[in-house]
C-alpha positions as CSV (number, residue, x, y, z in Angstrom):
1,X,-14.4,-7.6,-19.7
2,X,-15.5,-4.5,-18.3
3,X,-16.3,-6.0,-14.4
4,X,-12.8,-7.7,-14.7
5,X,-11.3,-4.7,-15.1
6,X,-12.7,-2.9,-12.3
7,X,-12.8,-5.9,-9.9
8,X,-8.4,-6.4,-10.6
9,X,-7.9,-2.7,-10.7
10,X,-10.2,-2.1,-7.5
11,X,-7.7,-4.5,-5.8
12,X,-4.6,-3.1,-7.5
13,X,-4.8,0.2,-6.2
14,X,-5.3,-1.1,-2.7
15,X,-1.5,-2.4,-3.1
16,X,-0.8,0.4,-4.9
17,X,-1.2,2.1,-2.0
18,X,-0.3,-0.8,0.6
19,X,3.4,-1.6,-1.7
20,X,5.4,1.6,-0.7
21,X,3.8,2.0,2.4
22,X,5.6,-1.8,3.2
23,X,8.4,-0.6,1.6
24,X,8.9,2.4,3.8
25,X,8.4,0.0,7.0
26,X,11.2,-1.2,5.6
27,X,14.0,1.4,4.0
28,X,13.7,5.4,4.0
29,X,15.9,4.8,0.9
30,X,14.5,6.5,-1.7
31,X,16.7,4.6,-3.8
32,X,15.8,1.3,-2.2
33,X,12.2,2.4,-2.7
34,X,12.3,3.1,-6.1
35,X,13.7,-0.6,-6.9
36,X,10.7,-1.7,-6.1
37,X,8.7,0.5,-9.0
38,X,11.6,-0.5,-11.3
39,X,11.5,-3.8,-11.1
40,X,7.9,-3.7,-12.1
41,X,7.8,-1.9,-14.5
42,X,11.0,-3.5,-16.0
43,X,9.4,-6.1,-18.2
44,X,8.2,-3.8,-20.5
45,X,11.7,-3.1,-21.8
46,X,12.3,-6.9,-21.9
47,X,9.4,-8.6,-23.0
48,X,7.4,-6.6,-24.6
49,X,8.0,-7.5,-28.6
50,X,8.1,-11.6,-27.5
51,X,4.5,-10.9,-25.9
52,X,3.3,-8.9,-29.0
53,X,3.9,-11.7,-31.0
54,X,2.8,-13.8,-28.8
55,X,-0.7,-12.1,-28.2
56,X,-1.0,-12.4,-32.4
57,X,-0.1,-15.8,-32.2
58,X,-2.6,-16.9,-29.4
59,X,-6.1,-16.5,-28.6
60,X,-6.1,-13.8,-26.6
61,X,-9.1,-13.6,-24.1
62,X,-7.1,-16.8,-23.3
63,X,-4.2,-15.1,-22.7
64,X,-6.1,-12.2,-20.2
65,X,-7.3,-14.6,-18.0
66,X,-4.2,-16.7,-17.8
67,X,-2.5,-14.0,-17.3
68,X,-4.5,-12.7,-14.0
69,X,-4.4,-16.0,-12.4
70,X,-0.8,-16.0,-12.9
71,X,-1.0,-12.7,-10.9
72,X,-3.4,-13.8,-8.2
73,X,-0.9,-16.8,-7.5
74,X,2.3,-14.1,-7.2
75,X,-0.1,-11.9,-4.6
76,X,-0.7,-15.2,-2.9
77,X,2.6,-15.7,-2.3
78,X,3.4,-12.0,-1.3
79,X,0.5,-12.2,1.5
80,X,1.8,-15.1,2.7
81,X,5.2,-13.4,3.1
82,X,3.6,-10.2,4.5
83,X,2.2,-12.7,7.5
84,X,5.3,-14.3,8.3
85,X,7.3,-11.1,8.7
86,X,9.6,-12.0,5.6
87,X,9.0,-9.6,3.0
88,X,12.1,-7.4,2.1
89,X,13.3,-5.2,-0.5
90,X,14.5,-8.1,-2.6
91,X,11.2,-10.3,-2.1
92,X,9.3,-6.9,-3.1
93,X,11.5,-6.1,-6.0
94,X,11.1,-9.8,-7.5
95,X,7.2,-10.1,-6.7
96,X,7.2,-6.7,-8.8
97,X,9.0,-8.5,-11.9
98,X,6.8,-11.1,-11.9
99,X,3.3,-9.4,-11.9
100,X,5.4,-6.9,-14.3
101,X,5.6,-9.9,-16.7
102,X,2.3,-11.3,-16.4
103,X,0.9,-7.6,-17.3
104,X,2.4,-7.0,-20.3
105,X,1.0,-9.7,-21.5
106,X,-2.3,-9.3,-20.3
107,X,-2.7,-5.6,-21.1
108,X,-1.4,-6.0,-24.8
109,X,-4.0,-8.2,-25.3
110,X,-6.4,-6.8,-23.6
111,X,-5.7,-3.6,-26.0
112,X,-5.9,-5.9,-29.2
113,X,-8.8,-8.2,-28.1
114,X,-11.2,-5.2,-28.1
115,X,-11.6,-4.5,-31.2
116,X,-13.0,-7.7,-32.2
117,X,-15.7,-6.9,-29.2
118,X,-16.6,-3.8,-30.8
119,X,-17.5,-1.3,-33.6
120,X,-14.8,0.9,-34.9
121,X,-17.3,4.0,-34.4
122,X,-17.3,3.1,-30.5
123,X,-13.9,2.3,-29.7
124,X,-13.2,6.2,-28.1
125,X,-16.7,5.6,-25.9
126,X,-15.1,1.8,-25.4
127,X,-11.9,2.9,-24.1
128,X,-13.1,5.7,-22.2
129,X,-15.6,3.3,-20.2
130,X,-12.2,0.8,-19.4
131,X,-10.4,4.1,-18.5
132,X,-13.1,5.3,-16.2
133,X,-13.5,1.6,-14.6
134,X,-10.1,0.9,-14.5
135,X,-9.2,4.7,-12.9
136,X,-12.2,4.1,-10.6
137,X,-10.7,0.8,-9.1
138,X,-6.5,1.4,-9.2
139,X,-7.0,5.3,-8.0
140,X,-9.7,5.9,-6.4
141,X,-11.6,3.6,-4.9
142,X,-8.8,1.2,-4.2
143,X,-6.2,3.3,-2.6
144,X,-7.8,4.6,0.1
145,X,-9.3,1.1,0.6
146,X,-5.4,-0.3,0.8
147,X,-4.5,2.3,3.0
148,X,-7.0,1.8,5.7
149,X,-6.6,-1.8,5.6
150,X,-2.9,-1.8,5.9
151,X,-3.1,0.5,9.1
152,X,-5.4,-2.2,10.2
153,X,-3.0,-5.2,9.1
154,X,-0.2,-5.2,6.1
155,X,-0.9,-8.0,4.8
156,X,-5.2,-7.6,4.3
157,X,-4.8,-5.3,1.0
158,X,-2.0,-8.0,-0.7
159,X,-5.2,-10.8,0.1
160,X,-7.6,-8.3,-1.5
161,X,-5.7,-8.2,-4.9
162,X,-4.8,-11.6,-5.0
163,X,-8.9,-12.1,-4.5
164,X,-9.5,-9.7,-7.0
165,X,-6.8,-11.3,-10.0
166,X,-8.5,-14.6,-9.2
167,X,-12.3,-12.9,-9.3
168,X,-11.2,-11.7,-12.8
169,X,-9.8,-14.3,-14.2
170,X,-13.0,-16.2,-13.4
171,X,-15.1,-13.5,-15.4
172,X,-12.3,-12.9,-18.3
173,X,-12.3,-17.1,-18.8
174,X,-16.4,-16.9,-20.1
175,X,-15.4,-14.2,-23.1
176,X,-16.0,-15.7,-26.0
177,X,-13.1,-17.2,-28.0
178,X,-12.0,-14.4,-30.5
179,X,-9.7,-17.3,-32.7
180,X,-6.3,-16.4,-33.6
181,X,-6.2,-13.1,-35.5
182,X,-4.0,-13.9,-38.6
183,X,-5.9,-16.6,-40.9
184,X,-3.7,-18.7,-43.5
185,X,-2.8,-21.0,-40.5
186,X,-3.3,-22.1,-37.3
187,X,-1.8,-23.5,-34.1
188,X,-2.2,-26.7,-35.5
189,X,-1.4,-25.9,-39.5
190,X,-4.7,-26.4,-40.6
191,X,-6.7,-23.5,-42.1
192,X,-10.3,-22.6,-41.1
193,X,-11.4,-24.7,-43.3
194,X,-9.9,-27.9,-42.0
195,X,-7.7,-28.6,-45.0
196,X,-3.9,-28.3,-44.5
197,X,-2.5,-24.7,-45.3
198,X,0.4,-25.8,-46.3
199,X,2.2,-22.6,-44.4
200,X,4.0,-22.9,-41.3
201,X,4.1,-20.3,-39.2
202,X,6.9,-17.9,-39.3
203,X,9.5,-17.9,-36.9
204,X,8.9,-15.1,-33.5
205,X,11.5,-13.1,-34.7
206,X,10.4,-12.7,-38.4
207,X,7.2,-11.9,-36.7
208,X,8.8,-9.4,-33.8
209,X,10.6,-7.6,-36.9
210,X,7.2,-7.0,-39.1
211,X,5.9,-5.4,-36.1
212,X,8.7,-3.3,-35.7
213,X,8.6,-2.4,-39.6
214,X,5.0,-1.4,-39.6
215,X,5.5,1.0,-36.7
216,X,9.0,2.8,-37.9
217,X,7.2,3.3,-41.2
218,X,3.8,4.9,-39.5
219,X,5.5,8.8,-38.7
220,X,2.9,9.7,-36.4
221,X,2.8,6.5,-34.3
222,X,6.4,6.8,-33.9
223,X,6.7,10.1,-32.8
224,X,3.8,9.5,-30.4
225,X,5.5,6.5,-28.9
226,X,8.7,8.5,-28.2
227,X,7.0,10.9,-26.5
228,X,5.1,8.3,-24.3
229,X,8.4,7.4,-23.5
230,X,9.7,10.7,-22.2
231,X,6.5,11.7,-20.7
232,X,6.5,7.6,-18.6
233,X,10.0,8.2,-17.8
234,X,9.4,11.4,-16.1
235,X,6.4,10.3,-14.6
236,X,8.4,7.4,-12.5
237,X,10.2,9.9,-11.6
238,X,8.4,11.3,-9.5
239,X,5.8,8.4,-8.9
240,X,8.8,6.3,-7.4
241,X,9.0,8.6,-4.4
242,X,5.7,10.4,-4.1
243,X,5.4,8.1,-0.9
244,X,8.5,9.6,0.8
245,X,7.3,13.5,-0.7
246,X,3.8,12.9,0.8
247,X,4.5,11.4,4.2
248,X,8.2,13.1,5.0
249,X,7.2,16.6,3.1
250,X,3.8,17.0,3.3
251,X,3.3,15.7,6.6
252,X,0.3,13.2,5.8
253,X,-0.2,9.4,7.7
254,X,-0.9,6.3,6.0
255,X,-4.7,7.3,5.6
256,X,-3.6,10.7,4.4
257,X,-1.8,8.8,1.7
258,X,-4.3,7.0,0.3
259,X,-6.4,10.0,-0.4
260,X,-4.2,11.8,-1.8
261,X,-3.3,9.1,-4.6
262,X,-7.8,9.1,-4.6
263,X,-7.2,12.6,-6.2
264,X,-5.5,11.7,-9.1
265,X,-8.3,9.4,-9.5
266,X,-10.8,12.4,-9.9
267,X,-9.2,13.7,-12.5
268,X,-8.6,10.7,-14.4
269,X,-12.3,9.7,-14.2
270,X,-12.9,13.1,-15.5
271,X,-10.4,12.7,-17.8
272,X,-12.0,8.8,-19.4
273,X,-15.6,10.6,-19.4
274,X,-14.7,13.9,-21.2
275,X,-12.1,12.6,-23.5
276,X,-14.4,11.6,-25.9
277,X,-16.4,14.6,-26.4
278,X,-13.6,16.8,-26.0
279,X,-11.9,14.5,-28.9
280,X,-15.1,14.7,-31.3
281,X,-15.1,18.9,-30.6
282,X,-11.0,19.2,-31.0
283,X,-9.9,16.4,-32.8
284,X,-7.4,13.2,-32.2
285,X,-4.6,16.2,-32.4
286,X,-5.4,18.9,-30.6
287,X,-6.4,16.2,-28.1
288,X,-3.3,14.7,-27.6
289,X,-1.5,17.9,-27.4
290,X,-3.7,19.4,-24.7
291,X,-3.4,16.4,-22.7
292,X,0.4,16.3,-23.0
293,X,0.5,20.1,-21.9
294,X,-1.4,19.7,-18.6
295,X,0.9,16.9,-17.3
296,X,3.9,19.1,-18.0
297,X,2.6,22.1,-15.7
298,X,1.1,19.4,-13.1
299,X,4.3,17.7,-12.9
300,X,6.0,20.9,-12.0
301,X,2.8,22.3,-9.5
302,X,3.3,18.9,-7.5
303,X,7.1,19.6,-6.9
304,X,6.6,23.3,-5.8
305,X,3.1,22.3,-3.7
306,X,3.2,24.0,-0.6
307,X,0.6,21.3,1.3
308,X,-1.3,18.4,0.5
309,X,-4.2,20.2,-0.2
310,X,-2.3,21.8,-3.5
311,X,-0.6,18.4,-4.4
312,X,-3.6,17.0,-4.5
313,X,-5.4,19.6,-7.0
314,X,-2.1,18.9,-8.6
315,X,-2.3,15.0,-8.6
316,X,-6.0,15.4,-9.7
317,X,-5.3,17.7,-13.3
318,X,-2.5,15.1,-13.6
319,X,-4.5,12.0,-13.6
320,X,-7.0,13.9,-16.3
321,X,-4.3,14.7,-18.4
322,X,-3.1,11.4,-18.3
323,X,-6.6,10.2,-19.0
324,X,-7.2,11.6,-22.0
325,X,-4.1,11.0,-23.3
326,X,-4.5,7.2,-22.9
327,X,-8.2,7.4,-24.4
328,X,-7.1,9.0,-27.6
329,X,-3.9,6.9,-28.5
330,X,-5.5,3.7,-27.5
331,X,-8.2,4.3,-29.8
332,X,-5.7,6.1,-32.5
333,X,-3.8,3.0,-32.5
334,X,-6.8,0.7,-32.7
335,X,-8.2,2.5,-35.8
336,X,-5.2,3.0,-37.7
337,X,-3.4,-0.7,-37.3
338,X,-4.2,-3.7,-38.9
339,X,-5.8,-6.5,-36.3
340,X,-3.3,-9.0,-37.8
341,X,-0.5,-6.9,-36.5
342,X,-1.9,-5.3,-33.4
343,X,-0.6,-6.8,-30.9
344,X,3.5,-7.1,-32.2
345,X,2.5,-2.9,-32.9
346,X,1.0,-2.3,-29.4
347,X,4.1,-4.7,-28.1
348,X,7.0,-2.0,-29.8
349,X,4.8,0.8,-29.4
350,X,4.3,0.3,-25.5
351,X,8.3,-0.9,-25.2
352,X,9.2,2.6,-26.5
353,X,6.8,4.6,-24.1
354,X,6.8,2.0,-21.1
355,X,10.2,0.5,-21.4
356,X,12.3,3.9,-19.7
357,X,9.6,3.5,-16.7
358,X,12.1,1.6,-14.6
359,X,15.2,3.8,-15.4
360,X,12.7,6.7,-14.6
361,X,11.7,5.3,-11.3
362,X,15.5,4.5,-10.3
363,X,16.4,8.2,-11.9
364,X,14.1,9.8,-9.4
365,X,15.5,7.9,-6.2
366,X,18.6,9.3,-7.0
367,X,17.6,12.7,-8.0
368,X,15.6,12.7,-4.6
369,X,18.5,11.3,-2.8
370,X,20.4,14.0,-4.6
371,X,18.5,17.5,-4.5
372,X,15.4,16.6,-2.5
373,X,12.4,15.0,-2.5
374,X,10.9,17.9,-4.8
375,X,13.5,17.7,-7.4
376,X,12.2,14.5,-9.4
377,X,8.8,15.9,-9.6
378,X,10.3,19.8,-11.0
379,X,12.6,17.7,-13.2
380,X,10.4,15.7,-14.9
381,X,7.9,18.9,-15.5
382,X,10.5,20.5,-17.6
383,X,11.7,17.2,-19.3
384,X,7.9,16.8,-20.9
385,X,7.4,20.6,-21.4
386,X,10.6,20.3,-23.6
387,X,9.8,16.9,-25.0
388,X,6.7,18.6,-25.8
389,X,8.3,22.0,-27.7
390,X,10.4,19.8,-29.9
391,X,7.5,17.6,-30.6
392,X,4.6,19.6,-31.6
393,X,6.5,20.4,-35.4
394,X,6.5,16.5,-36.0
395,X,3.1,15.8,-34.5
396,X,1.7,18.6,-37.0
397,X,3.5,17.2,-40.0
398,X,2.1,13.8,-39.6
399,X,-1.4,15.2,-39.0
400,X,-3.1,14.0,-41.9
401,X,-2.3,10.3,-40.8
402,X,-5.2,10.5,-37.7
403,X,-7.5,9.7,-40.5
């Protein structure tokens, strides 16, 4: 599990790179270029509970592997296009839903599969190794990579990922089966022992709704997954156009780009091999809190950089802060719900904090458009600082239900 990740994300971040780069060969829109980050990120407000249920339905190393060949197919297709000259906003946009769709489903299960791969005790050091391999390959290594090899040719970092989805699905296809997580039934109505259950399984939206019970009732979980919300919503803000603010405003090439999306990588690898420590010395907490707190200030240092050199210090405390706020809720959610219910709970919880990404993204083209291609970045810093404020009295009160 651990080489898929860092073989797909290595050739992620090469089109994370290589994606607005061909977008702004296309449009200087940014609100045409922020389309292309919404519609990706758009499946998380619309299929995120039917996948939740769907990963506690199905095996899910299944699922992962199905998933990424799904992806390597949709890159495929993109390269293809890339070649031929015919790759527009609209082909972009739509190649963006549908690798949007197959990731929900792959990263919800990939969430819920690993605690069946390993001890409670080491799910912080679990995630953390996944953050660091998956930050390693979709920041740091890959982006530069993408960024060179789309000066060379546009369409040699689109063949890289599509290599890369079909090299991990190859890997994620020998896990071992981890059965379907609730027991009474099964896909075909027989229990584990062979006999008949006499239970059919309960409709998707029955399903969908105890999902959505368990995490209304759970105070801190729902605060926490507002917040994510507010925090991913600003972050597309700015993310959406950081290609326009980095080549128009800060003067860098292609190359330059690359790098400075490599620095946010720094921080994040920092960020995956010091959260654990930092969250045995503080606490889950304190933890969370101090990560929240840096993206705030970073979000407003990259709006008011003067150079690239400052934006990418900037970009770098970012990508720690956004770190170690992944490794502790991942592993706060992985503790605290039941595996039964762990993938419908990780489905709401990640359509609260991932679902305003694509409004975000579309909010910042039109801020940019607007006031500047500074403004979305300033904005969104004083959206999480006061997300934050208001916050930090709930997070308290619901403490004691870290555990």
């Amino acid at each position: 599990m651990w080489w898929a990740n860092a073989i797909s994300s290595t050739g992620d971040g090469a089109v994370v790179a290589a994606l607005p780069l061909l977008a702004v060969t296309i449009t200087r829109d940014p609100r045409l270029v922020a389309v292309v980050t919404a519609a990706t990120y758009l499946p998380w407000l619309l299929l995120s509970l039917p996948a939740g249920a769907l990963v506690d339905r199905c095996d899910r190393a299944a699922l992962m592997w199905r998933s990424q060949a799904v992806q390597a197919a949709v890159v495929a297709v993109v390269t293809v296009l890339v070649i031929a000259h015919h790759a527009g906003i609209a082909a972009l946009g739509l190649a963006g839903l549908l690798l949007g769709s197959a990731e929900v489903i792959f990263s919800n299960a990939a969430q819920s599969v690993l605690p069946a791969l390993v001890p409670p005790e080491l799910l912080p050091r679990a995630n953390g190794s996944q953050q660091v391999s998956l930050t390693i390959g979709e920041s740091f290594l890959g982006p530069p990579v993408g960024s060179l090899l789309f000066a060379w040719a546009a369409a040699l970092p689109f063949g890289l990922d599509a290599a890369s989805f079909a090299g991990s699905a190859a890997l994620l296809a020998r896990l071992p089966r981890t059965g379907y997580p609730r027991t009474g039934y099964s896909r075909t109505g027989l229990s584990a022992s062979g006999l008949a259950s006499g239970r059919a399984k309960p409709a998707i939206r029955a399903e969908i709704a105890e999902g959505l019970r368990w995490l209304a009732r759970h105070r801190l979980l729902r605060v926490v997954a507002v917040l994510l919300g507010v925090y991913n919503f600003a972050n597309q803000m700015g993310q959406a156009v950081l290609v326009l603010l980095a080549t128009q405003t800060l003067h860098v090439g292609t190359r330059g780009y690359g790098f400075l999306l490599a620095a946010s990588a720094v921080g994040s690898v920092a960020g995956g091999l010091a959260s654990p420590p930092l969250t045995r010395w503080l606490g889950m907490l304190p933890s969370l809190l101090v990560g929240g707190a840096i993206d705030a200030a970073v979000f407003i240092g990259v709006g008011l950089a003067p150079d690239a050199i400052v934006a990418a210090i900037m970009l770098a405390g970012q990508g720690f802060g956004v770190a170690m706020w992944n490794v502790v809720t991942v592993s706060l959610r992985q503790r605290i719900v039941p595996s039964r219910l762990l993938g419908r709970v990780n489905s709401v919880y990640r359509m609260l904090g991932w679902g305003l990404m694509p409004l975000g993204a579309l909010a910042g083209g039109f801020v940019a458009h607007a006031a500047g291609l500074r403004a979305p970045y300033v904005a969104a810093g004083v959206l999480c600082a006061l997300a934050m404020l208001a916050a930090v009295p709930l997070l308290l009160a619901s403490g004691r239900d870290v555990g």
